[in-house]
BAKEZA-100496 format. One record per residue (C-alpha): residue number from 1; residue in three letters; x, y, z. Coordinates in nm, 4 decimals, decimal comma, m for minus. Example, Ala and Ser with C-alpha at 12.3 -4.5 7.8 and 13.67 -1.06 7.14 Angstrom:
<rec k="1" r="ala" east="1,2300" north="m0,4500" up="0,7800"/>
<rec k="2" r="ser" east="1,3670" north="m0,1060" up="0,7140"/>
! end
This chain:
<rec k="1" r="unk" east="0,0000" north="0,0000" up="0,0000"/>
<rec k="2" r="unk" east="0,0967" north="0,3540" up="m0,0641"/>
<rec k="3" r="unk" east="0,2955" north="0,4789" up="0,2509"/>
<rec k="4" r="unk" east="0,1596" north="0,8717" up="0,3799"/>
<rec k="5" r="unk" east="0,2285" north="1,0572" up="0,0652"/>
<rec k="6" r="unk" east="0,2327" north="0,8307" up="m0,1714"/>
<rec k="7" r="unk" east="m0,0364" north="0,8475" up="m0,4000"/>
<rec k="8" r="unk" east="m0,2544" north="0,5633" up="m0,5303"/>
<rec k="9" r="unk" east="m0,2963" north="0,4936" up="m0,9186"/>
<rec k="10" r="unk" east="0,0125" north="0,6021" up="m1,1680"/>
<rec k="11" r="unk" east="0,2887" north="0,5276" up="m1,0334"/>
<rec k="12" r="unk" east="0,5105" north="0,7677" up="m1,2204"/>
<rec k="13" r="unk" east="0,6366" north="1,0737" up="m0,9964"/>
<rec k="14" r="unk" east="0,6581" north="1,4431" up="m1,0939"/>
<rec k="15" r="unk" east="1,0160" north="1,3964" up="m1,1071"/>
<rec k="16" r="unk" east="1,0231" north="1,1555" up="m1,3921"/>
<rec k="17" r="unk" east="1,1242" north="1,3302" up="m1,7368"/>
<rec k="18" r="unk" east="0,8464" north="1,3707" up="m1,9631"/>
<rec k="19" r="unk" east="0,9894" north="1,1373" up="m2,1809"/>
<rec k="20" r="unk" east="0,9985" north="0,8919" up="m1,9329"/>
<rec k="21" r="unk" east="0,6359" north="0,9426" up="m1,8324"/>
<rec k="22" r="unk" east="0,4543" north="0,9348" up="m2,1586"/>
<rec k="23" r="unk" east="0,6618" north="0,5586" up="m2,2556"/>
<rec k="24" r="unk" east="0,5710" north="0,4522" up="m1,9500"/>
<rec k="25" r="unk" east="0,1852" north="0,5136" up="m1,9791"/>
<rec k="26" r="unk" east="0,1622" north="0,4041" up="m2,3281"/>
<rec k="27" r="unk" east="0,2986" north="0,0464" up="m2,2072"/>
<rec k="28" r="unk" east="0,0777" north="0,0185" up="m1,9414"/>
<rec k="29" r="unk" east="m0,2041" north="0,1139" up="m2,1369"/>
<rec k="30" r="unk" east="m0,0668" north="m0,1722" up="m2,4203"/>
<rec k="31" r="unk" east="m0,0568" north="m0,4141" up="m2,1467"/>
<rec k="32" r="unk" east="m0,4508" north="m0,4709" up="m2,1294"/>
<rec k="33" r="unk" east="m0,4510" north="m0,4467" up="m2,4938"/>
<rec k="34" r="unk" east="m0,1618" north="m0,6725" up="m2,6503"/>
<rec k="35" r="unk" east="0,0201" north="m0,8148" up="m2,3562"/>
<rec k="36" r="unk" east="0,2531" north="m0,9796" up="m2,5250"/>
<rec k="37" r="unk" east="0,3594" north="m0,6720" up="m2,7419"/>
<rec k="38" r="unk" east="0,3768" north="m0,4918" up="m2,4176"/>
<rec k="39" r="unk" east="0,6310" north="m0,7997" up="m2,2940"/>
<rec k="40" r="unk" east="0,8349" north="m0,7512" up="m2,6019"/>
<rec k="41" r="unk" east="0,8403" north="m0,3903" up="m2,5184"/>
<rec k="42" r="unk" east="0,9095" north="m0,3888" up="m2,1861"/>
<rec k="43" r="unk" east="1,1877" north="m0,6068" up="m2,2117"/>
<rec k="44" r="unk" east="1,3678" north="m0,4775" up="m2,4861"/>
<rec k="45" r="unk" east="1,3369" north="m0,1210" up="m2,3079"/>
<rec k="46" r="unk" east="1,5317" north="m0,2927" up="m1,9794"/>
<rec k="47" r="unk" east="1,7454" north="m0,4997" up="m2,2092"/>
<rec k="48" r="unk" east="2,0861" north="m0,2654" up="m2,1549"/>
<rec k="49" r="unk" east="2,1974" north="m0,2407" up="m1,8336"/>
<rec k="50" r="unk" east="2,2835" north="0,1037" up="m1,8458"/>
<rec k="51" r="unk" east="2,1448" north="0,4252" up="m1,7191"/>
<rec k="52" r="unk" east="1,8976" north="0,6080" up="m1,9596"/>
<rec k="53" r="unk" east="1,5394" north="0,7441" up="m2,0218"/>
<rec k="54" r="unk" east="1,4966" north="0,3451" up="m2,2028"/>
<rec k="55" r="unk" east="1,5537" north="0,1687" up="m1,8687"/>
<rec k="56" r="unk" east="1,3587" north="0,4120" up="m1,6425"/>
<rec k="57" r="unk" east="1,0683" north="0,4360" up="m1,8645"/>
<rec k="58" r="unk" east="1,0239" north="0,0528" up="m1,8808"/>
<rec k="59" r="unk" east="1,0458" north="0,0349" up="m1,5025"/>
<rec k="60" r="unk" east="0,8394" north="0,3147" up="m1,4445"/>
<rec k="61" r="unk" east="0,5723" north="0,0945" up="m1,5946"/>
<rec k="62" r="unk" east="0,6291" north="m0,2228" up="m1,4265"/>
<rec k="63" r="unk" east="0,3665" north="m0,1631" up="m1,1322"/>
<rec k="64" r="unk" east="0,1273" north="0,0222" up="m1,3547"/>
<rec k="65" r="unk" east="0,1023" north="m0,3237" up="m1,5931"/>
<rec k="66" r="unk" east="0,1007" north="m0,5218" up="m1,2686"/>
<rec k="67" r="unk" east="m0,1739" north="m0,3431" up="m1,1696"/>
<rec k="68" r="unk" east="m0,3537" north="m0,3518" up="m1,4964"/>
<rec k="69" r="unk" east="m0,2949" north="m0,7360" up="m1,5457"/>
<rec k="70" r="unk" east="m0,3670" north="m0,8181" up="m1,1970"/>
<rec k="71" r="unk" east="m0,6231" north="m1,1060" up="m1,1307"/>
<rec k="72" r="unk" east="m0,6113" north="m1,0645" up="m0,7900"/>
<rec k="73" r="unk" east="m1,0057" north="m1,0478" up="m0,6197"/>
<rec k="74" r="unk" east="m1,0143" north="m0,7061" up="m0,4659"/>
<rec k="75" r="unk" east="m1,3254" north="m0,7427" up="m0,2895"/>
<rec k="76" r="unk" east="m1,2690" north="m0,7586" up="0,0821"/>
<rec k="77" r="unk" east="m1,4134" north="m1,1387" up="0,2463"/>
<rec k="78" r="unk" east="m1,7061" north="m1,0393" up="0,4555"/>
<rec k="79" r="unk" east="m1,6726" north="m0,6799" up="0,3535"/>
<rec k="80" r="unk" east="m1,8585" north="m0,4799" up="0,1296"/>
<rec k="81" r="unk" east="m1,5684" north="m0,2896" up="0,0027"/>
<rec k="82" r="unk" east="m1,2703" north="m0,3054" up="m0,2197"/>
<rec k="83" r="unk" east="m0,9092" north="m0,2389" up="m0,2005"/>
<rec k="84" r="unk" east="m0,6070" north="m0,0614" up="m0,3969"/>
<rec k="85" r="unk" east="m0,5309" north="m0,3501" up="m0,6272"/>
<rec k="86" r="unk" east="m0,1891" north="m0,3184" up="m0,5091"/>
<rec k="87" r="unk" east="m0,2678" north="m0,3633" up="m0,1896"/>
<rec k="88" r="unk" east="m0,4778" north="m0,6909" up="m0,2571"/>
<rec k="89" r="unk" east="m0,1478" north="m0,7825" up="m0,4967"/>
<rec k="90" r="unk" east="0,0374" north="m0,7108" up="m0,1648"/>
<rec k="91" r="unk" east="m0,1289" north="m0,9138" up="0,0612"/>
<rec k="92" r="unk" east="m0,1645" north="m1,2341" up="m0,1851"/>
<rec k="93" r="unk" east="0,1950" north="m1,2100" up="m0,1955"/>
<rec k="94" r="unk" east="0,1979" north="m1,2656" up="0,1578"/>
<rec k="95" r="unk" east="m0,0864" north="m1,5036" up="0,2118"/>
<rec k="96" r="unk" east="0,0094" north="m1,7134" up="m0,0569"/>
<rec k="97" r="unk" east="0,2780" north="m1,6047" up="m0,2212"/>
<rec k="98" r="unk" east="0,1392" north="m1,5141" up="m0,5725"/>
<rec k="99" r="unk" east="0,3597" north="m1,3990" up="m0,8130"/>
<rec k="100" r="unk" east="0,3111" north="m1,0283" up="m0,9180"/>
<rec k="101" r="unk" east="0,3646" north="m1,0971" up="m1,2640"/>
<rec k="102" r="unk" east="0,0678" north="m1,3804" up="m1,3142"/>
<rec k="103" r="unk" east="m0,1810" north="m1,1912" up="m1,4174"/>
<rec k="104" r="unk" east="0,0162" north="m1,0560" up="m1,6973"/>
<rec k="105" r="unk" east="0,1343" north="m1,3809" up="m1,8069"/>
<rec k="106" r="unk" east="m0,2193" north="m1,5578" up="m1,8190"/>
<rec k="107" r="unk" east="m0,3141" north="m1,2517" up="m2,0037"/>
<rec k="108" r="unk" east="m0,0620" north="m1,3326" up="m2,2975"/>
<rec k="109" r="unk" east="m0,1283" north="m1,6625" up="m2,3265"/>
<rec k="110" r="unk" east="m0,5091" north="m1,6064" up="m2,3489"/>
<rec k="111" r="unk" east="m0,4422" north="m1,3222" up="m2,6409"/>
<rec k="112" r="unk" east="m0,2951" north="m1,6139" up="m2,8461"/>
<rec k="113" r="unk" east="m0,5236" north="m1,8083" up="m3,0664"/>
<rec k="114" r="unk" east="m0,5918" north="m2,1551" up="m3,0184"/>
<rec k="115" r="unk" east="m0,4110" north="m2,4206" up="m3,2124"/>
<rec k="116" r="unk" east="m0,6884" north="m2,5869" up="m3,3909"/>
<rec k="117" r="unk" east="m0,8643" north="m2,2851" up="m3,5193"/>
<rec k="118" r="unk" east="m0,9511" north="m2,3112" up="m3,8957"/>
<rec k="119" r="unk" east="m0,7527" north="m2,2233" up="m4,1832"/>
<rec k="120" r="unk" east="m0,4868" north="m2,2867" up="m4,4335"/>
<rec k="121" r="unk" east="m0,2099" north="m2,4767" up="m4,3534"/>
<rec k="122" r="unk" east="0,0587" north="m2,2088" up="m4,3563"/>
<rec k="123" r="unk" east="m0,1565" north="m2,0029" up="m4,1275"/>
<rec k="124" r="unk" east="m0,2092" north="m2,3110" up="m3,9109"/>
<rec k="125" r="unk" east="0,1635" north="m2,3390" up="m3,8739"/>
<rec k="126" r="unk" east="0,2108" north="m1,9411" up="m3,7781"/>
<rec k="127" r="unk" east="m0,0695" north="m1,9793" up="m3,5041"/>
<rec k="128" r="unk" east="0,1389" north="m2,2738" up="m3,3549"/>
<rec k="129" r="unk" east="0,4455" north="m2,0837" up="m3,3836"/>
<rec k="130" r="unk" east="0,2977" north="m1,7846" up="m3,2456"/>
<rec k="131" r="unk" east="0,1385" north="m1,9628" up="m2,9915"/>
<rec k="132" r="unk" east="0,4615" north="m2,1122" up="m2,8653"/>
<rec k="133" r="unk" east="0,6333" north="m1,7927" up="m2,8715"/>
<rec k="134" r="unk" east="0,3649" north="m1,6622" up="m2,6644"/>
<rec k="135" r="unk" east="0,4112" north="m1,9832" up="m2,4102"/>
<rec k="136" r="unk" east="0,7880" north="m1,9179" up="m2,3960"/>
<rec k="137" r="unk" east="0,7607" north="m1,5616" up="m2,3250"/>
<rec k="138" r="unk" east="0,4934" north="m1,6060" up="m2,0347"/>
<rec k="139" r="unk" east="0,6641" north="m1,8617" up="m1,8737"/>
<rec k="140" r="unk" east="1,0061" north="m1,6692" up="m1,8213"/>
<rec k="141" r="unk" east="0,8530" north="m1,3337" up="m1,7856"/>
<rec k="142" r="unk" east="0,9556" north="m1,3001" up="m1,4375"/>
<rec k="143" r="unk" east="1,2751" north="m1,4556" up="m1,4651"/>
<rec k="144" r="unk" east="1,3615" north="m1,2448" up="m1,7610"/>
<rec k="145" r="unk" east="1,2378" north="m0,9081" up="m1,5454"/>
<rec k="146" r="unk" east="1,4560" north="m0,9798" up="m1,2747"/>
<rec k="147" r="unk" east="1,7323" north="m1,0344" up="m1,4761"/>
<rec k="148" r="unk" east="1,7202" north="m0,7129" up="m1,6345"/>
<rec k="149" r="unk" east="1,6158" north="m0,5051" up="m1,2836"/>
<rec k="150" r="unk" east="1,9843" north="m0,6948" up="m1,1872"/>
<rec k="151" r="unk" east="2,1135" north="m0,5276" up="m1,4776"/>
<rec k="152" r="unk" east="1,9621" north="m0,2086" up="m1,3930"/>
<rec k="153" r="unk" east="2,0565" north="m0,2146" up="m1,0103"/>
<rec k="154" r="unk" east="2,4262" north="m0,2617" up="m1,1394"/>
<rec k="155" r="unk" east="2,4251" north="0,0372" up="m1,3693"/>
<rec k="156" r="unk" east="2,3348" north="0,2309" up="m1,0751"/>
<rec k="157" r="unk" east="2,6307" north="0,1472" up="m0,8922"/>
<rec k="158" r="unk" east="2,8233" north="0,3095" up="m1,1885"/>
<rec k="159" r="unk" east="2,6464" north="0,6146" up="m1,2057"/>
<rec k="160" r="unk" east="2,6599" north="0,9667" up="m1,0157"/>
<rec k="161" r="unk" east="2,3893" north="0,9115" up="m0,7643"/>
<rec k="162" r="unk" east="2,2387" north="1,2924" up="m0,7882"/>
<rec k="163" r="unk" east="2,2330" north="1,2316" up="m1,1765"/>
<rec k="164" r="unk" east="1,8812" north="1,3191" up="m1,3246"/>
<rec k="165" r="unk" east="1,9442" north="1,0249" up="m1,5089"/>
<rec k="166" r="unk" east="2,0179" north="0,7732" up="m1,2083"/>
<rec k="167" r="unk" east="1,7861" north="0,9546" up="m1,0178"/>
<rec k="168" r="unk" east="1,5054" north="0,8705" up="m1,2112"/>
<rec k="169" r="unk" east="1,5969" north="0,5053" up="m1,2854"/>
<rec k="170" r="unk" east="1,6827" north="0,4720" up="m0,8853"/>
<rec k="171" r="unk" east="1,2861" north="0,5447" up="m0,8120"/>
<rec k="172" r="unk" east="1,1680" north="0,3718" up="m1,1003"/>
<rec k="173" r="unk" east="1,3023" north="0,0437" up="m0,9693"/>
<rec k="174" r="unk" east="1,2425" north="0,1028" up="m0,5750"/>
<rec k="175" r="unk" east="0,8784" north="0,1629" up="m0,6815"/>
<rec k="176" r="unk" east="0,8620" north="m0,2198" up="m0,8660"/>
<rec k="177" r="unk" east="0,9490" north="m0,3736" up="m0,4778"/>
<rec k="178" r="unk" east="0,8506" north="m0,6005" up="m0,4139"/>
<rec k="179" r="unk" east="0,6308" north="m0,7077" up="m0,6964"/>
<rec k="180" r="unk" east="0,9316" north="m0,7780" up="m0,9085"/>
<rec k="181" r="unk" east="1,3127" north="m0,6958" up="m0,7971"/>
<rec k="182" r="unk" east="1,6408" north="m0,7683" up="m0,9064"/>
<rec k="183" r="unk" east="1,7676" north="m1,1553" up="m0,8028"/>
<rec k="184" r="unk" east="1,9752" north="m0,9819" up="m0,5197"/>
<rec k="185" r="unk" east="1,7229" north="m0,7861" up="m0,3839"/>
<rec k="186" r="unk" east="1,4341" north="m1,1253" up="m0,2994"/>
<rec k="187" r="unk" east="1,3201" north="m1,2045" up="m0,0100"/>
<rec k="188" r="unk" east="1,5404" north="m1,1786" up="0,3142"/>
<rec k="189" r="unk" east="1,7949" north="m0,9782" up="0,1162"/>
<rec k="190" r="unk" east="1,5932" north="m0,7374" up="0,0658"/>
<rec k="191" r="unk" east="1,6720" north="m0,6199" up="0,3910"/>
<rec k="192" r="unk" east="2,0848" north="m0,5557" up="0,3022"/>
<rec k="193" r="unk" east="1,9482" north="m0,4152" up="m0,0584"/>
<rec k="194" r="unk" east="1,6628" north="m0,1619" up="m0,0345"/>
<rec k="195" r="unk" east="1,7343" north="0,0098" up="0,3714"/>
<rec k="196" r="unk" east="2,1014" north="0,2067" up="0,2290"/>
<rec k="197" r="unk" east="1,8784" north="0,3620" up="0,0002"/>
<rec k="198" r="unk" east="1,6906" north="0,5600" up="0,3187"/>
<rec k="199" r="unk" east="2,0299" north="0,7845" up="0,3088"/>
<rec k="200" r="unk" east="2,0673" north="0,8725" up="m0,0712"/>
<rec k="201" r="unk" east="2,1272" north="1,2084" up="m0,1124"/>
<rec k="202" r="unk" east="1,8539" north="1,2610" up="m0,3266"/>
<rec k="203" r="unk" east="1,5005" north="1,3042" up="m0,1503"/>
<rec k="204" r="unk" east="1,2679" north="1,1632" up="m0,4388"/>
<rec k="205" r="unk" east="1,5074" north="0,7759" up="m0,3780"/>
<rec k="206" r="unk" east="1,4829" north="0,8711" up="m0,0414"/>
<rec k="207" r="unk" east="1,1036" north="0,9005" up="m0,0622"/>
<rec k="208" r="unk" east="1,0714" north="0,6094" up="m0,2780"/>
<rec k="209" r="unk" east="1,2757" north="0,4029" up="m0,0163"/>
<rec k="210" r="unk" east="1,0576" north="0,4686" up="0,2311"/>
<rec k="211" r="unk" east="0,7537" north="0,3675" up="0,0540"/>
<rec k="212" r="unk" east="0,9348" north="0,0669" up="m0,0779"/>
<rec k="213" r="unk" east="1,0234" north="m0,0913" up="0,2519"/>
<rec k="214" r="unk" east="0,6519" north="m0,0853" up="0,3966"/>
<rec k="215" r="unk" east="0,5634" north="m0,2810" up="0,0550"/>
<rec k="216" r="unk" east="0,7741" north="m0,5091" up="0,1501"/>
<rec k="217" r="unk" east="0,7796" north="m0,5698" up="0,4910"/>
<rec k="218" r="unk" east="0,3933" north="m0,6213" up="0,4246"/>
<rec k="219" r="unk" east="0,4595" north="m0,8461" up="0,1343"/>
<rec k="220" r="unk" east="0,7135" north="m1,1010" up="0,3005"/>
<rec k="221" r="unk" east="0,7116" north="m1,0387" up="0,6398"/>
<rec k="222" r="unk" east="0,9966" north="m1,3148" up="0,6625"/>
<rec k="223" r="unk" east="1,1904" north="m1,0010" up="0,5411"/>
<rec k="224" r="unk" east="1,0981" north="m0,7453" up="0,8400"/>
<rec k="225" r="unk" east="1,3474" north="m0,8070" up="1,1257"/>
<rec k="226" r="unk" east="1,5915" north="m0,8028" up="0,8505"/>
<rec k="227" r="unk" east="1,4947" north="m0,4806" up="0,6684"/>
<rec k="228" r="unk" east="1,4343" north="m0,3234" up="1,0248"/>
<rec k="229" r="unk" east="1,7811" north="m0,4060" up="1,1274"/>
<rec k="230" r="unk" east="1,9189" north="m0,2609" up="0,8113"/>
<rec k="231" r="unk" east="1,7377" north="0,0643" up="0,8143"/>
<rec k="232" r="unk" east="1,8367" north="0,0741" up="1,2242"/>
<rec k="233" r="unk" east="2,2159" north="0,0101" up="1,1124"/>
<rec k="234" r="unk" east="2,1930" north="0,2933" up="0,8912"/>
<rec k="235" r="unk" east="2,0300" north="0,5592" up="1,1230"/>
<rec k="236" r="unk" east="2,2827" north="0,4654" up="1,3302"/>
<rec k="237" r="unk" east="2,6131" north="0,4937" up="1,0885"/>
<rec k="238" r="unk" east="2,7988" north="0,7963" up="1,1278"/>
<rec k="239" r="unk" east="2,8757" north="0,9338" up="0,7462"/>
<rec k="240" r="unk" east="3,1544" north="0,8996" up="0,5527"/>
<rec k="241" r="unk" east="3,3053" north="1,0927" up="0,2688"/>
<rec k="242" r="unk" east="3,4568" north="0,7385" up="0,1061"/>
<rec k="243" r="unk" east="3,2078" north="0,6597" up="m0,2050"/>
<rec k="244" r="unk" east="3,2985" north="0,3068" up="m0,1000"/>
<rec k="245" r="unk" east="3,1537" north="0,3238" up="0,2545"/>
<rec k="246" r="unk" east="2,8076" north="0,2070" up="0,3866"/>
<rec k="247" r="unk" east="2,5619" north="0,4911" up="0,3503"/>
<rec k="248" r="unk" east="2,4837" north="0,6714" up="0,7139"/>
<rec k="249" r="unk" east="2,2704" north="0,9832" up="0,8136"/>
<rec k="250" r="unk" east="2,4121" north="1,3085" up="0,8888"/>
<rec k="251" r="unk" east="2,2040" north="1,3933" up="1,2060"/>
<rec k="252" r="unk" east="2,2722" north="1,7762" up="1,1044"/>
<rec k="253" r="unk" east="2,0119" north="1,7030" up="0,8066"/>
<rec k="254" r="unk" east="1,7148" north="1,6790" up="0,9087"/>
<rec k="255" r="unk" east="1,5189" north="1,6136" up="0,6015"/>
<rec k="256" r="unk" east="1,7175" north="1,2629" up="0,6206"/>
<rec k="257" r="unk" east="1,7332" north="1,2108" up="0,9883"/>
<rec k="258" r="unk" east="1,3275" north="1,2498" up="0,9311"/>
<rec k="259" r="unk" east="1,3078" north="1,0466" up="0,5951"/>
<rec k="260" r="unk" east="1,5119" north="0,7584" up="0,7854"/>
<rec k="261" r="unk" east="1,3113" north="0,7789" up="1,0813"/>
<rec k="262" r="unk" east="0,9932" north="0,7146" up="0,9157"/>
<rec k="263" r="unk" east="1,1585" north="0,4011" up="0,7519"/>
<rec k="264" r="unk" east="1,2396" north="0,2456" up="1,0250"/>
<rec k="265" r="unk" east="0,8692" north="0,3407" up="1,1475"/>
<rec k="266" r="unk" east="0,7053" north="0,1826" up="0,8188"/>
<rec k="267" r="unk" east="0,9099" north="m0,1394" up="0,8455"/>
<rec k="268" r="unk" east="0,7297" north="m0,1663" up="1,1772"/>
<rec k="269" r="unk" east="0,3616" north="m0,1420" up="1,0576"/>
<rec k="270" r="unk" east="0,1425" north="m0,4151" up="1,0398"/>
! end
């Protein structure tokens, strides 16, 4: 669920680059549409695992398509309302650990024809093949996302932090946790990953931190006492000029003394 601030619905920020915006809302709006051409799209967009308007525009639509694809029953048992359908996507991952990126996949294998529809030969033979391609690409899809948000969380690493650039790809992929993360950032690890980020020294990753640990502390709460004790390690790290040293927080700032604090706060909710 959205932590205080956060607004439901698009998940792109005012921060994002126009650019950046627009891609990302015309793939989330393909998603419904042609899933599979939004699959295609999305992965070619994260393919290099650089910095660039390319990779933050196909993150930034990650949760929107999630979203859109979702199958997940937001209707409330016993209840006579519904939820944010992230927040029902949420708390499937944690009752039974539903994958995120199901809905979407069930949704490109149902846009495929079925084999035995009528025909020529030679068009019976491209709705096999195209069937198959559809299989292969729904049955990886996750895999193949987290291999590219690896590639992404690695560019970072290269990059100037306070980079628009970075800056915009940094929030783009804290805003896909938990739903779909790079391989080093799953489950328990999460907690060594995502709590640094509570100190960058830009306040829209900061933000998007934040928001990003409550997701997944709710999500797999196997992860809390682990992302608590990384955000606590943190508040408590003196920092250090070294670009090679653990991130801490400068109590003399208090926008990140504050930002930190309500972290650690949000890793605690229920």
């Amino acid at each position: 669920p959205p932590a205080p601030g956060e607004k439901r619905g698009s998940h792109s920020s005012p921060t994002d680059p126009p650019l950046v915006t627009a891609v990302a809302r015309a793939l989330a709006a393909t998603a419904r549409v042609d899933p599979l051409l939004a699959a295609d799209v999305a992965l070619d967009l994260l393919r290099e695992a650089k910095v660039s308007d390319a990779l933050a525009a196909g993150l930034a639509a990650l949760p929107d398509i999630f979203a859109l694809t979702s199958a997940v029953d937001t209707t409330m048992a016993g209840n006579d309302y519904s939820v944010n359908t992230m927040e029902g996507l949420l708390r499937e991952m944690r009752d039974s650990g539903a994958d995120a990126t199901a809905g979407w996949s069930e949704r490109i294998l149902a846009s495929c024809p079925a084999h035995g529809e009528g025909g020529s030969h030679a068009s019976g033979t491209a709705t096999i093949l195209a069937a198959a391609s559809a299989a292969e690409t729904a049955s990886s899809l996750a895999r193949e996302l987290r291999k590219r948000l690896s590639g992404a969380a690695r560019a970072l690493q290269h990059a100037k932090p306070t980079e628009d650039g970075a800056v915009a790809v940094a929030v783009a992929l804290l805003r896909c946790a938990p739903f779909v993360t790079p391989e080093e950032w799953r489950g328990v690890a999460s907690g060594e990953a995502v709590p640094p980020l509570v100190a960058h020294p830009h306040p829209a990753v900061r933000r998007a931190a934040a928001h990003a640990v409550r997701r997944i502390v709710t999500a797999v709460p196997a992860a809390r006492d682990a992302v608590v004790q990384g955000v606590a390690a943190v508040m408590l790290r003196a920092p250090s000029a070294s670009p090679t040293a653990a991130p801490g927080v400068p109590l003399e700032d208090a926008d990140v003394a504050a930002g930190a604090a309500g972290a650690f706060g949000g890793a605690w909710l229920p």
